[in-house]
C-alpha positions, 0 to 999 in steps of 0.5 A: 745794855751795860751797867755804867757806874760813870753818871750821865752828862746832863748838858747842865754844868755847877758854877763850882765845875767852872771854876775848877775847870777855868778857875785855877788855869785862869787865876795862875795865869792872873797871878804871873801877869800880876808877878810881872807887874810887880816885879819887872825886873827881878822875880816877876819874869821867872814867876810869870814864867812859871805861873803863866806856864802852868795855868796855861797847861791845867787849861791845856789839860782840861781841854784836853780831857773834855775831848777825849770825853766827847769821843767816849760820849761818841762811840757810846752813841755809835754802840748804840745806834749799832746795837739798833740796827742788829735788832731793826735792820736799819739805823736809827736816824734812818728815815724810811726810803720813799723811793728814788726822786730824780730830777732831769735836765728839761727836754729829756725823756725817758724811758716812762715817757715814751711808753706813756706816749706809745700808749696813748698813740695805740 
């Protein structure tokens, strides 16, 4: 196994995460519909422009990045179960065959049945 420097994902996000993930997209979002309050007709168009704009690309980009994560978090998990099977001989989240289970129409035979049935006329 690999020695990762990069800490685990617990699942378990700080509120102080949330803000800087949603917080600073979401407060310059505010801040141009503010400035287009403010000023309909002079600087708030242009500011909300602005404003609205970059809070919606740092939003873009952290949605963005919390992808490409999952997909490393994926492919480590693939490595993994791969790393598994070279030991075992089978995927982890394999179950143990018990066998084939067939369900047929009703009214079929097969071939079982009939030997059953020569049998038990013998």
């Amino acid at each position: 196994m690999r020695d990762d420097p990069t800490p685990q994902d617990t699942g378990h996000t700080s509120v102080g995460m949330l803000i800087v993930r949603y917080g600073i997209g979401g407060a310059m979002v505010l801040a141009g519909i503010v400035l287009l309050a403010i000023s309909p007709s002079e600087l708030g168009p242009e500011g909300f422009g602005m404003a609205v704009g970059g809070g919606l690309a740092v939003l873009l980009l952290n949605l963005l990045f919390r992808m490409g994560v999952s997909g490393e978090r994926e492919r480590e998990e693939e490595e993994r179960a791969r790393d598994y099977f070279d030991e075992h001989g089978e995927w982890p989240e394999d179950e143990p065959s018990t066998g084939r289970k067939w369900w047929l129409a009703p009214g079929v035979r097969t071939l079982e049945d009939e030997e059953r049935e020569r049998r038990r006329e013998h």
